[in-house]
N, CA, C and O atoms as a Tripos MOL2 file, in Angstrom:
@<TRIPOS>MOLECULE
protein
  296   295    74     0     0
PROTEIN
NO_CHARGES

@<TRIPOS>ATOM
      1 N         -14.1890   88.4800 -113.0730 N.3       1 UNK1
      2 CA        -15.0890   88.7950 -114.1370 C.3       1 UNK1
      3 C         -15.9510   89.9800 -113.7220 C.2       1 UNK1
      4 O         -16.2690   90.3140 -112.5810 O.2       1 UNK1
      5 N         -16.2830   90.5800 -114.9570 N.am      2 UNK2
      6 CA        -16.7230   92.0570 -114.1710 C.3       2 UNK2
      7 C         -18.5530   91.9220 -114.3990 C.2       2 UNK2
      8 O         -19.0180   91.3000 -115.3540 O.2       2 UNK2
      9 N         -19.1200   92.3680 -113.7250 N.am      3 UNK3
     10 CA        -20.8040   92.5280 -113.8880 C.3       3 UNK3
     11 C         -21.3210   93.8690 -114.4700 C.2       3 UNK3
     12 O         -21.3180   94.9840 -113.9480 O.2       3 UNK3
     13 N         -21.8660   93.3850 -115.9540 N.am      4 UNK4
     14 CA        -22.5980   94.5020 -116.1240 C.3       4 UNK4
     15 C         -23.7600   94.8710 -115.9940 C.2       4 UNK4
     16 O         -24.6340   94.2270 -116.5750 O.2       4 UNK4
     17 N         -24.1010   95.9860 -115.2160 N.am      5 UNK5
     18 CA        -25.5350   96.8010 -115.2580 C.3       5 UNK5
     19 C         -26.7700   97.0920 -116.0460 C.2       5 UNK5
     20 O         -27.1630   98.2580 -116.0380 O.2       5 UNK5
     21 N         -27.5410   96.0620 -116.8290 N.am      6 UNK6
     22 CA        -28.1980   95.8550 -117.8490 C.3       6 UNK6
     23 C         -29.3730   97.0960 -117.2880 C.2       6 UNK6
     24 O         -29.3570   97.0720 -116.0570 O.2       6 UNK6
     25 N         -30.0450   97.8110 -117.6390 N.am      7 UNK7
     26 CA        -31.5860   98.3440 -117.0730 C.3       7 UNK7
     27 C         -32.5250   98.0470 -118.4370 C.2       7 UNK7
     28 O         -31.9000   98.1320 -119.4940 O.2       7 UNK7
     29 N         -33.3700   97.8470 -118.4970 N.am      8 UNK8
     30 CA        -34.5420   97.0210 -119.1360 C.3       8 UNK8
     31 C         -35.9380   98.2030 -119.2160 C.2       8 UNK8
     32 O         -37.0170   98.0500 -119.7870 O.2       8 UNK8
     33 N         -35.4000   99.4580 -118.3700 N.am      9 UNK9
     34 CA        -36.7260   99.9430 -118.0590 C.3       9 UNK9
     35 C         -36.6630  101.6450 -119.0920 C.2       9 UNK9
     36 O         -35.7810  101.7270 -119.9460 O.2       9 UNK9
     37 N         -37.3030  102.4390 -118.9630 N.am     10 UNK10
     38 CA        -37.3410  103.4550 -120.0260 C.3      10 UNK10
     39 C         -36.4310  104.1650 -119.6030 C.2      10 UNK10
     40 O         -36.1240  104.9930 -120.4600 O.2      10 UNK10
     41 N         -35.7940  104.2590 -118.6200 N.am     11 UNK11
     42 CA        -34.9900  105.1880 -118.1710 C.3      11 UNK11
     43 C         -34.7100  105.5760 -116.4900 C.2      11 UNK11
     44 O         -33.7510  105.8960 -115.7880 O.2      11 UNK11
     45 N         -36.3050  105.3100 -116.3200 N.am     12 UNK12
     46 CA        -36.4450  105.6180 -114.8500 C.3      12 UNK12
     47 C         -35.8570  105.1290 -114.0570 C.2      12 UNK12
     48 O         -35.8410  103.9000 -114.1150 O.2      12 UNK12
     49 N         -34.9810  105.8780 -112.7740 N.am     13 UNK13
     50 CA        -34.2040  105.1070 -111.8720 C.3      13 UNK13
     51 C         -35.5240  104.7140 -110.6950 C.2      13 UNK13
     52 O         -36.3840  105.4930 -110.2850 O.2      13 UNK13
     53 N         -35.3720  103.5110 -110.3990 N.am     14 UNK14
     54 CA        -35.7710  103.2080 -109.5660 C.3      14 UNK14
     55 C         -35.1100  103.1590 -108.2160 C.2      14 UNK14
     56 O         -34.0020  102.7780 -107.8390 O.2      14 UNK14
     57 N         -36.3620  103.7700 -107.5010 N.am     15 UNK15
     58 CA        -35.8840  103.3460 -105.7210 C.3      15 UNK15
     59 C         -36.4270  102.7830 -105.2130 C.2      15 UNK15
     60 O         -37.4860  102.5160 -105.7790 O.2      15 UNK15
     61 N         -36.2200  102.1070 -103.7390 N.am     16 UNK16
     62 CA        -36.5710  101.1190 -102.6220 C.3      16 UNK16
     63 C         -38.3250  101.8020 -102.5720 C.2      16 UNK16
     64 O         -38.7160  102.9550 -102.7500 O.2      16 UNK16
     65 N         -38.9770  100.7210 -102.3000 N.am     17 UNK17
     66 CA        -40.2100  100.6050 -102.2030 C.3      17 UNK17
     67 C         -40.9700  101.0780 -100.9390 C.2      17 UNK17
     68 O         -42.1200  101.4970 -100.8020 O.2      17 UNK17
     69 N         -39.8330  100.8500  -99.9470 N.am     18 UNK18
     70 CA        -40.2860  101.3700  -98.9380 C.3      18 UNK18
     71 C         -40.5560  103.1440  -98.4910 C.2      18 UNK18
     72 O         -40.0790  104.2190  -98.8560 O.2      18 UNK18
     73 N         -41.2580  102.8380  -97.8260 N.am     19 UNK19
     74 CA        -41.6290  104.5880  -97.3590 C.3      19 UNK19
     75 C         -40.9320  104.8240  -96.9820 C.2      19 UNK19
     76 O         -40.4770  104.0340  -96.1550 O.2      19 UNK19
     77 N         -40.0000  106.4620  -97.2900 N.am     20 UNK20
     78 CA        -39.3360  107.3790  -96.7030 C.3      20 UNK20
     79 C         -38.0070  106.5370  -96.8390 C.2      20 UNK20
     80 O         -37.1770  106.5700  -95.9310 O.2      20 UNK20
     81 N         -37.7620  105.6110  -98.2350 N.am     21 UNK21
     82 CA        -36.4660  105.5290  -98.4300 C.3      21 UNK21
     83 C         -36.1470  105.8600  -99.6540 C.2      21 UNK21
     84 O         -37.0570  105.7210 -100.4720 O.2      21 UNK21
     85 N         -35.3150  106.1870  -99.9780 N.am     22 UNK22
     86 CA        -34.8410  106.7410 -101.5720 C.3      22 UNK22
     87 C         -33.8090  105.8150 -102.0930 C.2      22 UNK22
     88 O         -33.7200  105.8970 -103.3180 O.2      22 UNK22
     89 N         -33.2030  105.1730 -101.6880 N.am     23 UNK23
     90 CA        -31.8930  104.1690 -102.1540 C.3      23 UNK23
     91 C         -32.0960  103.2060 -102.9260 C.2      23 UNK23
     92 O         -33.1230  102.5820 -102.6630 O.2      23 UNK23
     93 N         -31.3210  102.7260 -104.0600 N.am     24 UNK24
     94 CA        -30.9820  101.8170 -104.8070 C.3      24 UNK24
     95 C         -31.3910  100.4690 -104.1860 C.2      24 UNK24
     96 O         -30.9380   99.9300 -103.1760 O.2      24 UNK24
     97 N         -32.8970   99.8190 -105.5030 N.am     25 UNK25
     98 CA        -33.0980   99.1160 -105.0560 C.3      25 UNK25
     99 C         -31.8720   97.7130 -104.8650 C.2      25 UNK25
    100 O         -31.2150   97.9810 -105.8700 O.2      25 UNK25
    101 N         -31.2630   96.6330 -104.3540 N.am     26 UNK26
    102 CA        -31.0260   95.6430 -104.6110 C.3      26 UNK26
    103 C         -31.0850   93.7740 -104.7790 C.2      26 UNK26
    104 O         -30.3410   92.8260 -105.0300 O.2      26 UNK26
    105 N         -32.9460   94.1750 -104.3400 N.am     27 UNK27
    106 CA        -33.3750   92.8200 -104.2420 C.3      27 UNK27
    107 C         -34.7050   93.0500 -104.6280 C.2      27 UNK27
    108 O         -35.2290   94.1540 -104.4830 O.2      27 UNK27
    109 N         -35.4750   91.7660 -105.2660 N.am     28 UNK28
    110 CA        -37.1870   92.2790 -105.6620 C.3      28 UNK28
    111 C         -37.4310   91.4680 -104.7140 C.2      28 UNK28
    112 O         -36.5860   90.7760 -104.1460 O.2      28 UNK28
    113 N         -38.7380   91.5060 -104.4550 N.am     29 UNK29
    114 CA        -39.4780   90.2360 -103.1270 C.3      29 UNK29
    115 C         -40.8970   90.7040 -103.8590 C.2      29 UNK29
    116 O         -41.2600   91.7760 -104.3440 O.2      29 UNK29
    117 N         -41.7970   88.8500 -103.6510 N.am     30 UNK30
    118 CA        -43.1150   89.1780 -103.8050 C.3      30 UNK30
    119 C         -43.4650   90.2200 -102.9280 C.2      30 UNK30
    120 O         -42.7490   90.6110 -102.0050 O.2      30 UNK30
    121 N         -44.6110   90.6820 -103.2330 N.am     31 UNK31
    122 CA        -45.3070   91.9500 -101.9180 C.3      31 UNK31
    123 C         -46.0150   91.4190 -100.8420 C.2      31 UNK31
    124 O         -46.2010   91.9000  -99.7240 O.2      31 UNK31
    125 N         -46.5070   90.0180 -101.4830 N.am     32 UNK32
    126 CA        -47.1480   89.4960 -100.1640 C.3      32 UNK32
    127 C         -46.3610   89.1310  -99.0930 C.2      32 UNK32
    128 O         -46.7210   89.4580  -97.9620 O.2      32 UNK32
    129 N         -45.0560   88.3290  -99.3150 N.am     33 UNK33
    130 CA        -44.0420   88.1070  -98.2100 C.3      33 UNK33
    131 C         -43.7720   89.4300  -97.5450 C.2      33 UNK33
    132 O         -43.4770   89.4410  -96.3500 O.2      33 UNK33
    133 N         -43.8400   90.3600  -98.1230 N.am     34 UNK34
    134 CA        -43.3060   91.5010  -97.2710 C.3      34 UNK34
    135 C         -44.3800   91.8260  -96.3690 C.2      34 UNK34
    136 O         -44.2820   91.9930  -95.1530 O.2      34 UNK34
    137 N         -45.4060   91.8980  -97.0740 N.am     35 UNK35
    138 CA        -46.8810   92.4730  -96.2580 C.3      35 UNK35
    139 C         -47.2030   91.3470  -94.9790 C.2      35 UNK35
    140 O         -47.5760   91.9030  -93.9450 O.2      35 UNK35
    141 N         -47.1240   90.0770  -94.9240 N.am     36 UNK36
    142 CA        -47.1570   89.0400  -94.2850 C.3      36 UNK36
    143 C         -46.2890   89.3390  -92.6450 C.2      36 UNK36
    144 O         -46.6540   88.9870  -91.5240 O.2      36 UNK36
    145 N         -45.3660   89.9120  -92.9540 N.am     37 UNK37
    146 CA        -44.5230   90.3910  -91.4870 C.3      37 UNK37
    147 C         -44.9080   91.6880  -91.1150 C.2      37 UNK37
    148 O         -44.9950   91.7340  -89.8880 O.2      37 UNK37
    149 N         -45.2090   92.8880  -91.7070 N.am     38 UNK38
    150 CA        -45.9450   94.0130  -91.2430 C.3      38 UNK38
    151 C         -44.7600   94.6830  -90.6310 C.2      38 UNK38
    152 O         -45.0730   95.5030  -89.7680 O.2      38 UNK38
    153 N         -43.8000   94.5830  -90.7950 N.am     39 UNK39
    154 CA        -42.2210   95.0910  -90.0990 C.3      39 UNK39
    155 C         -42.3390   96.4230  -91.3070 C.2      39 UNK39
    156 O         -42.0080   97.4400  -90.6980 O.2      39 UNK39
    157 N         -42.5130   96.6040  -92.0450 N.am     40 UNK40
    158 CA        -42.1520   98.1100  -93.3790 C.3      40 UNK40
    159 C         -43.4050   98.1570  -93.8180 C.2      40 UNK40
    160 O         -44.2220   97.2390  -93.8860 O.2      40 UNK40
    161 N         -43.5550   99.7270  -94.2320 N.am     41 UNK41
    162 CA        -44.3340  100.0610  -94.8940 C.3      41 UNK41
    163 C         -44.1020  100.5660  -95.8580 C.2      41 UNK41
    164 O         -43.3350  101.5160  -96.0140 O.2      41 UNK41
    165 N         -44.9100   99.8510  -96.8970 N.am     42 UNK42
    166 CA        -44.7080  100.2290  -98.6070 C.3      42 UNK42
    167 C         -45.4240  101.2030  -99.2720 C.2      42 UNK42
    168 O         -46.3260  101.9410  -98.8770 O.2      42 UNK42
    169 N         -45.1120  101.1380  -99.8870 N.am     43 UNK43
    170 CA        -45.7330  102.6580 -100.9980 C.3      43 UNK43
    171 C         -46.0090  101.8340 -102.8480 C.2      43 UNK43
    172 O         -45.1350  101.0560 -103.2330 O.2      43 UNK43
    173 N         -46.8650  102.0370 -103.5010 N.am     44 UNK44
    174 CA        -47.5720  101.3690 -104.9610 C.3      44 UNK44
    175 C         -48.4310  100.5400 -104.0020 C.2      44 UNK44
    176 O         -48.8320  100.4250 -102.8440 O.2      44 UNK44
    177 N         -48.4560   99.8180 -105.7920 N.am     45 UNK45
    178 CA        -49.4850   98.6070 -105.8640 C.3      45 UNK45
    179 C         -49.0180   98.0290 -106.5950 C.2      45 UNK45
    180 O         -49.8900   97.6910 -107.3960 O.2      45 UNK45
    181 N         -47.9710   97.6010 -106.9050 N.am     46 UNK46
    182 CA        -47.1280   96.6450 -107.8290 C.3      46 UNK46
    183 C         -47.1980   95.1430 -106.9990 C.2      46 UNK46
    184 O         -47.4380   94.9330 -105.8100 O.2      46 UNK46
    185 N         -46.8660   94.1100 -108.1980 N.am     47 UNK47
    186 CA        -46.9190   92.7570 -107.5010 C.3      47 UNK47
    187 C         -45.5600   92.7400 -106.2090 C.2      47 UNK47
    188 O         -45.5240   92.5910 -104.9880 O.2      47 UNK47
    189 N         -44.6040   92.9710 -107.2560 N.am     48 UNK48
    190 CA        -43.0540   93.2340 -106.7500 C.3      48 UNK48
    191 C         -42.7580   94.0430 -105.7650 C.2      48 UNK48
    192 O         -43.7370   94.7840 -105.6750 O.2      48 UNK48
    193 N         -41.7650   94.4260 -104.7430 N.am     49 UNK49
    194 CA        -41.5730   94.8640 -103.7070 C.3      49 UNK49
    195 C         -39.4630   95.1000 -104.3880 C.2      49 UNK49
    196 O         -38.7860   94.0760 -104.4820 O.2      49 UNK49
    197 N         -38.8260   96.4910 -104.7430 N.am     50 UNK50
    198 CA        -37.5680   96.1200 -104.0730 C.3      50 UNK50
    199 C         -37.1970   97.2760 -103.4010 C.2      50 UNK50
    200 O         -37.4150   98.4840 -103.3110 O.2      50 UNK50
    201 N         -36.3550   96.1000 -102.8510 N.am     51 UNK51
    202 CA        -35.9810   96.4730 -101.4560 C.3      51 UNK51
    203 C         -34.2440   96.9930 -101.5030 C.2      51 UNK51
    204 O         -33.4480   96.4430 -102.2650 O.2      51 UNK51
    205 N         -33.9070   97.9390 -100.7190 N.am     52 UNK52
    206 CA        -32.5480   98.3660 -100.9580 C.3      52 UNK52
    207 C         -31.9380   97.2120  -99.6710 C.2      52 UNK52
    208 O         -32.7820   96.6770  -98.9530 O.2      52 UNK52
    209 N         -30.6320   96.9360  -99.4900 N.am     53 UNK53
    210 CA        -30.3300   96.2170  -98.6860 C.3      53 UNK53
    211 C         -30.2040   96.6640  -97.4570 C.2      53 UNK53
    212 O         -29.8110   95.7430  -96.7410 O.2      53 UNK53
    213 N         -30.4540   98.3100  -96.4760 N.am     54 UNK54
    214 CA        -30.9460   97.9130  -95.2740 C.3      54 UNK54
    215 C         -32.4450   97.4570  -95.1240 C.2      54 UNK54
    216 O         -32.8940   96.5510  -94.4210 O.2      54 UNK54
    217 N         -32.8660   98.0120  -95.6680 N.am     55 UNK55
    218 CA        -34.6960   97.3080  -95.8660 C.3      55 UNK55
    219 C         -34.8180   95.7420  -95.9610 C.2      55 UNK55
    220 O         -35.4870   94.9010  -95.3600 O.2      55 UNK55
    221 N         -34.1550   95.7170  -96.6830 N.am     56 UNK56
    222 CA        -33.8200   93.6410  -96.9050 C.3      56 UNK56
    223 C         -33.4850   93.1810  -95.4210 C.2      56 UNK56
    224 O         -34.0460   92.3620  -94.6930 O.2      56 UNK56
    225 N         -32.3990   93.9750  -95.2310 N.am     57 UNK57
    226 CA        -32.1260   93.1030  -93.8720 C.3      57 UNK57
    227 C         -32.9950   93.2130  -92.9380 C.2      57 UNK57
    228 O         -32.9710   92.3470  -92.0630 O.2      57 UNK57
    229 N         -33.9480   94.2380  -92.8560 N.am     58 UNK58
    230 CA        -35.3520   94.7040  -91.7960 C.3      58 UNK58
    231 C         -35.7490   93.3680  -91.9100 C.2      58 UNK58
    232 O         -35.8050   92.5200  -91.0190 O.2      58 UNK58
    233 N         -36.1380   93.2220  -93.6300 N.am     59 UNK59
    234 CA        -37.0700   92.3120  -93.8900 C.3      59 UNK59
    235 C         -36.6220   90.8480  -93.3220 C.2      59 UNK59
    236 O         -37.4370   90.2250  -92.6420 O.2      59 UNK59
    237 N         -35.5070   90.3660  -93.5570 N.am     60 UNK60
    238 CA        -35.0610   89.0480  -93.6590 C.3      60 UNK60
    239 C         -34.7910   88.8170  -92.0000 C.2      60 UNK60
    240 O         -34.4790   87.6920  -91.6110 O.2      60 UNK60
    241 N         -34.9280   89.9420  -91.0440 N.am     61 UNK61
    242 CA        -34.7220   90.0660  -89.2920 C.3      61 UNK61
    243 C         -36.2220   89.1270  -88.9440 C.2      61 UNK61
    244 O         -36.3730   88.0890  -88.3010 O.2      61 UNK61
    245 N         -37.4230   90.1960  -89.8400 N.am     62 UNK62
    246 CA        -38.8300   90.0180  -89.4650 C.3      62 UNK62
    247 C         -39.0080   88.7660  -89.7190 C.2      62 UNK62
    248 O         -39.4670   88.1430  -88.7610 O.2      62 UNK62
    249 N         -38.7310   87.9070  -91.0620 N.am     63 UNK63
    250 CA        -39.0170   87.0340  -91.0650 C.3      63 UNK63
    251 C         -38.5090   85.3860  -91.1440 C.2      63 UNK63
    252 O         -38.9980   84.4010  -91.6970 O.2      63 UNK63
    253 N         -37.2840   85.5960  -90.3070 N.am     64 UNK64
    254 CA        -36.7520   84.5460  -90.2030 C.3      64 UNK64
    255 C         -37.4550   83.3160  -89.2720 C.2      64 UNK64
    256 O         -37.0320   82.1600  -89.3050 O.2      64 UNK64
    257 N         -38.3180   83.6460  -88.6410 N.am     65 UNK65
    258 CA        -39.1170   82.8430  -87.6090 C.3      65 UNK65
    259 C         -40.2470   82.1620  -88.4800 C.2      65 UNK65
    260 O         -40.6980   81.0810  -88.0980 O.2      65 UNK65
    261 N         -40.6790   82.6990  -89.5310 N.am     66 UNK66
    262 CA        -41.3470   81.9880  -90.5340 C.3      66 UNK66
    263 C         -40.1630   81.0620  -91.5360 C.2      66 UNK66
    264 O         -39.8930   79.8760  -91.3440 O.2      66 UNK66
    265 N         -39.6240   81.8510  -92.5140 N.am     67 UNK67
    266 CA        -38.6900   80.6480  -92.7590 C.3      67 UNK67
    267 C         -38.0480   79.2410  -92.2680 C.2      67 UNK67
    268 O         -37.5950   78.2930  -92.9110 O.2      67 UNK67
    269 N         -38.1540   79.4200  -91.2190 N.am     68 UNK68
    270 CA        -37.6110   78.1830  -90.2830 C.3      68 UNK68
    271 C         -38.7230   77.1010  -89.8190 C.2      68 UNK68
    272 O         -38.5170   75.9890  -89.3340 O.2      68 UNK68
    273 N         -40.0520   77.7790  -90.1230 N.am     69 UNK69
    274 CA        -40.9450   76.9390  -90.1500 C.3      69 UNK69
    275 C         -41.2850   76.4090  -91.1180 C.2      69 UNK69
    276 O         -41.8200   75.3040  -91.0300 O.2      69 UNK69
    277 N         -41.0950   76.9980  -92.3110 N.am     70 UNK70
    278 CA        -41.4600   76.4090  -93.3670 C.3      70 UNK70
    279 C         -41.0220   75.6450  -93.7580 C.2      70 UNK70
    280 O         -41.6710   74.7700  -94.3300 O.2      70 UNK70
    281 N         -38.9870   75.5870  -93.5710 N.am     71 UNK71
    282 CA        -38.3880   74.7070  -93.6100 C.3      71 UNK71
    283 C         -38.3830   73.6560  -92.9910 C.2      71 UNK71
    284 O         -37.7260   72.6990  -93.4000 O.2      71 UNK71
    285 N         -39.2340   73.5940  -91.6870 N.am     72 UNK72
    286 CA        -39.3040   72.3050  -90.9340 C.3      72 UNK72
    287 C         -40.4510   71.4150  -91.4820 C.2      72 UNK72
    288 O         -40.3890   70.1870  -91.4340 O.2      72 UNK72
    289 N         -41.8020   72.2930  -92.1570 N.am     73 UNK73
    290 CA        -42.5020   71.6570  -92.8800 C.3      73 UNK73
    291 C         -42.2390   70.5620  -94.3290 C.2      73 UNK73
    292 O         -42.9710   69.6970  -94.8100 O.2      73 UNK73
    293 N         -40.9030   71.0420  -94.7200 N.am     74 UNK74
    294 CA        -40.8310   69.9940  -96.2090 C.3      74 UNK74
    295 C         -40.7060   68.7600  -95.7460 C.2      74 UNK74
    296 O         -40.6310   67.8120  -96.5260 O.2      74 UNK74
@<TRIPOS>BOND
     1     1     2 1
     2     2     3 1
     3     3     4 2
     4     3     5 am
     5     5     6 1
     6     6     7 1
     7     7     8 2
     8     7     9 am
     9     9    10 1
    10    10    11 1
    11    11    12 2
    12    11    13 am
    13    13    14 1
    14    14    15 1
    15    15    16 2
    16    15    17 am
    17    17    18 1
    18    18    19 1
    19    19    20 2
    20    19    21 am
    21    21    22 1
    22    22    23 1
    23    23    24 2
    24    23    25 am
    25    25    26 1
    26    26    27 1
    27    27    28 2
    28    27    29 am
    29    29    30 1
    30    30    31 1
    31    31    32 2
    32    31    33 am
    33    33    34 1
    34    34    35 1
    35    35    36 2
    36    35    37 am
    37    37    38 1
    38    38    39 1
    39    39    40 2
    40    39    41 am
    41    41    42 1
    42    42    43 1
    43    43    44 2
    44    43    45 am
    45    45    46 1
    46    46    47 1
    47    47    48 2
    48    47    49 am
    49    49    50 1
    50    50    51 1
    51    51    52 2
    52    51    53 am
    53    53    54 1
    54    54    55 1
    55    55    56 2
    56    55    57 am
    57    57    58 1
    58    58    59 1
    59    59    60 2
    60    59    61 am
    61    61    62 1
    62    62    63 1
    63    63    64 2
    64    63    65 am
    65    65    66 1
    66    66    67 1
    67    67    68 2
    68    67    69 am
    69    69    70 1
    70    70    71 1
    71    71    72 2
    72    71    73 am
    73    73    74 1
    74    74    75 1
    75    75    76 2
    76    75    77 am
    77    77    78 1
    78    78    79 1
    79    79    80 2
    80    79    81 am
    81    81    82 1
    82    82    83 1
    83    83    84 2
    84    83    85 am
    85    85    86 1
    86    86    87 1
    87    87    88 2
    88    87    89 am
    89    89    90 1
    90    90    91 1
    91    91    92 2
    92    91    93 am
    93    93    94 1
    94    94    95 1
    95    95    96 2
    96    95    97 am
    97    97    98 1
    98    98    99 1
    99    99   100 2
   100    99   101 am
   101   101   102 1
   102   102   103 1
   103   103   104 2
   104   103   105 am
   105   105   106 1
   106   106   107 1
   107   107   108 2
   108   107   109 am
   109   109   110 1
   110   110   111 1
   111   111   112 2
   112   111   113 am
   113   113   114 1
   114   114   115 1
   115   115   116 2
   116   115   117 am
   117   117   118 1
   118   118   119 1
   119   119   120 2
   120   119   121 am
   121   121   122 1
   122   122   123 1
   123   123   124 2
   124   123   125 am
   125   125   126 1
   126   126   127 1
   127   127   128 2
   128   127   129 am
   129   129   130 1
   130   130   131 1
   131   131   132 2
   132   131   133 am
   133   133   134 1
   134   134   135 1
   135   135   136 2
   136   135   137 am
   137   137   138 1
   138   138   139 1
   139   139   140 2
   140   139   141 am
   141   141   142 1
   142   142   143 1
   143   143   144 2
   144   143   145 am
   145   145   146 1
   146   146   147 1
   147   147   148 2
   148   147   149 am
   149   149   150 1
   150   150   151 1
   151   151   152 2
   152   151   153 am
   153   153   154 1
   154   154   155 1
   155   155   156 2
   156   155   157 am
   157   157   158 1
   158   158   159 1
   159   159   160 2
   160   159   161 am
   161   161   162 1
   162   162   163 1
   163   163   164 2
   164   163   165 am
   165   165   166 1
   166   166   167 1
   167   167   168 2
   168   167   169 am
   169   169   170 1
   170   170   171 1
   171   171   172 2
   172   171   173 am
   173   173   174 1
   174   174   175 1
   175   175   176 2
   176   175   177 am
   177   177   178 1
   178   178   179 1
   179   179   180 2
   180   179   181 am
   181   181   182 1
   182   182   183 1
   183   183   184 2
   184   183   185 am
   185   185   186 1
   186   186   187 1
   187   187   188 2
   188   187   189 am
   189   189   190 1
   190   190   191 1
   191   191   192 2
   192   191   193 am
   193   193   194 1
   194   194   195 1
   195   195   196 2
   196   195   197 am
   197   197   198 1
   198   198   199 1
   199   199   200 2
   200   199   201 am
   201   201   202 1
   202   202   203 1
   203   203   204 2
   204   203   205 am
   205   205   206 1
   206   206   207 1
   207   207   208 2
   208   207   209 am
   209   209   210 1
   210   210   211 1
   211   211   212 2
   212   211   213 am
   213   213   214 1
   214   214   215 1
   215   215   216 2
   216   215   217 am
   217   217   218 1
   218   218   219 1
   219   219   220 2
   220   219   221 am
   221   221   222 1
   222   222   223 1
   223   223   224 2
   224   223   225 am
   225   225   226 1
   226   226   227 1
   227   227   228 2
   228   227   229 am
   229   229   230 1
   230   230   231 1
   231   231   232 2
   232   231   233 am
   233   233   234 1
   234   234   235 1
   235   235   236 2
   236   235   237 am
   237   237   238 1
   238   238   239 1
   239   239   240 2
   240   239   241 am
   241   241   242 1
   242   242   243 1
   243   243   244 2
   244   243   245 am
   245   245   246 1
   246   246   247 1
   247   247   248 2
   248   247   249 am
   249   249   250 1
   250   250   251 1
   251   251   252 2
   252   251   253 am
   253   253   254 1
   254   254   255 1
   255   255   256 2
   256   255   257 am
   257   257   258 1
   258   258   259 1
   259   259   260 2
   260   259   261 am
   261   261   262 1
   262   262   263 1
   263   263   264 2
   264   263   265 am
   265   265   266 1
   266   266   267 1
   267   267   268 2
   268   267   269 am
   269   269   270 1
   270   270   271 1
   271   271   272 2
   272   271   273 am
   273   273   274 1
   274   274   275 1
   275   275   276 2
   276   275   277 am
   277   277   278 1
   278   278   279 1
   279   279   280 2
   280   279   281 am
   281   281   282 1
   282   282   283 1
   283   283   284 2
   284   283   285 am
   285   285   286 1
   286   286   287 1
   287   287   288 2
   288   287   289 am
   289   289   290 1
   290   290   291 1
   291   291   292 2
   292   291   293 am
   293   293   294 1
   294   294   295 1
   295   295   296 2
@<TRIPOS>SUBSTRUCTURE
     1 UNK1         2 RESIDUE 1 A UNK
     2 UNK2         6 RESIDUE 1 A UNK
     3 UNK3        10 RESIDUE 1 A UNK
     4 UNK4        14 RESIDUE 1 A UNK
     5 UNK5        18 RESIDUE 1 A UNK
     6 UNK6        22 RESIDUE 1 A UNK
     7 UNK7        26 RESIDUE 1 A UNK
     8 UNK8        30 RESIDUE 1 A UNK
     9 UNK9        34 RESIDUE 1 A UNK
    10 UNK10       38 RESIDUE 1 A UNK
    11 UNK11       42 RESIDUE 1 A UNK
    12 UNK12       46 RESIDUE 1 A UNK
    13 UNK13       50 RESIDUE 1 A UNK
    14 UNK14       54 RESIDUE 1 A UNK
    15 UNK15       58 RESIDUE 1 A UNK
    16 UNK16       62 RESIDUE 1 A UNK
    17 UNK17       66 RESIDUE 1 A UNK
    18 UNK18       70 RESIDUE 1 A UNK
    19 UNK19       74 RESIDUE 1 A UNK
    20 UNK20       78 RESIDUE 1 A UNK
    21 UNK21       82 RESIDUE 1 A UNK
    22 UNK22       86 RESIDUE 1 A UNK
    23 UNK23       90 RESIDUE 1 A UNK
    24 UNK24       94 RESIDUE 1 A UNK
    25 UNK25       98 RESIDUE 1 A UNK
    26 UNK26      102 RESIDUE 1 A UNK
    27 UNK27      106 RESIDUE 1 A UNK
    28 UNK28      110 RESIDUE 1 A UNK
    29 UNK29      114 RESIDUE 1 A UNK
    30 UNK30      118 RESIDUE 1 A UNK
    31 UNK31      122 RESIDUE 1 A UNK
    32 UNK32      126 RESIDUE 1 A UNK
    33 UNK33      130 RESIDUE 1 A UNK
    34 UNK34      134 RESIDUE 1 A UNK
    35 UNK35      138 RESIDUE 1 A UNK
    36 UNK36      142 RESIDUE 1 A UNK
    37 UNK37      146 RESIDUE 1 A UNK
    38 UNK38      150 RESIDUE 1 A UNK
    39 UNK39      154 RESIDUE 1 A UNK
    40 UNK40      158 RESIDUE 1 A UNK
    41 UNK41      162 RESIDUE 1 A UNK
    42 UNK42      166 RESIDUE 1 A UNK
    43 UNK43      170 RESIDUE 1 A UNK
    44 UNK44      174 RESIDUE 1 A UNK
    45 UNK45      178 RESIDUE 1 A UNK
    46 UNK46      182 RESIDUE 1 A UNK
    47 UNK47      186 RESIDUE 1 A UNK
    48 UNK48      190 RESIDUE 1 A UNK
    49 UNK49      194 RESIDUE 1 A UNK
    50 UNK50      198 RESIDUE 1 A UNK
    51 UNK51      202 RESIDUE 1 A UNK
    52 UNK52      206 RESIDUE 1 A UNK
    53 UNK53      210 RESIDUE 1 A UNK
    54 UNK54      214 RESIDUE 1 A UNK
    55 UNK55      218 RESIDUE 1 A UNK
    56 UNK56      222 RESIDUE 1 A UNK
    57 UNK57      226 RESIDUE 1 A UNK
    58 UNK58      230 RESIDUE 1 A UNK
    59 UNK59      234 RESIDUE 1 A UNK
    60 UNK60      238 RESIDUE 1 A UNK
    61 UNK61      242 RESIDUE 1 A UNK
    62 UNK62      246 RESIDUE 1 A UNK
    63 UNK63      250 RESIDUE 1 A UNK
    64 UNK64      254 RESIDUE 1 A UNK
    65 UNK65      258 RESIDUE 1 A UNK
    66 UNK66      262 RESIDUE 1 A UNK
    67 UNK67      266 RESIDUE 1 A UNK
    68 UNK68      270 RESIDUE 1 A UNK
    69 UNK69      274 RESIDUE 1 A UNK
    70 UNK70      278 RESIDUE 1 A UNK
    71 UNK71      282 RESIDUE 1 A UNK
    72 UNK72      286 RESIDUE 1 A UNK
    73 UNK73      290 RESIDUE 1 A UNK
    74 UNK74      294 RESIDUE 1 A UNK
């Protein structure tokens, strides 16, 4: 089955949130989870954060040591 590319927005292409990246975002993340590991630095003031997928994977490196706690908490 094939996936189509819906955009919702006026036109504008959006890029990765992070500083000094230009690439296609492919994931949103709250901003606070991102800000919480201090591993990237962002650029706005939007709630949202996306992230292109090497940035994701920065992100998801930084904070796997929290996830695993949280999960031990439920």
């Amino acid at each position: 089955m094939k996936h189509r590319n819906i955009s919702l927005s006026d036109g504008e292409q959006e890029v990765c949130s992070v500083s000094a990246c230009g690439k296609t975002p492919k994931r949103s993340i709250p901003r606070k989870r991102v800000e919480k590991t201090g591993s990237l630095s962002l650029q706005g003031s939007s709630r949202k954060v996306n992230l292109c997928s090497d940035c994701y994977r920065i992100f998801k490196k930084s904070s796997k040591k929290d996830r695993t706690m949280e999960s031990l908490g439920r």
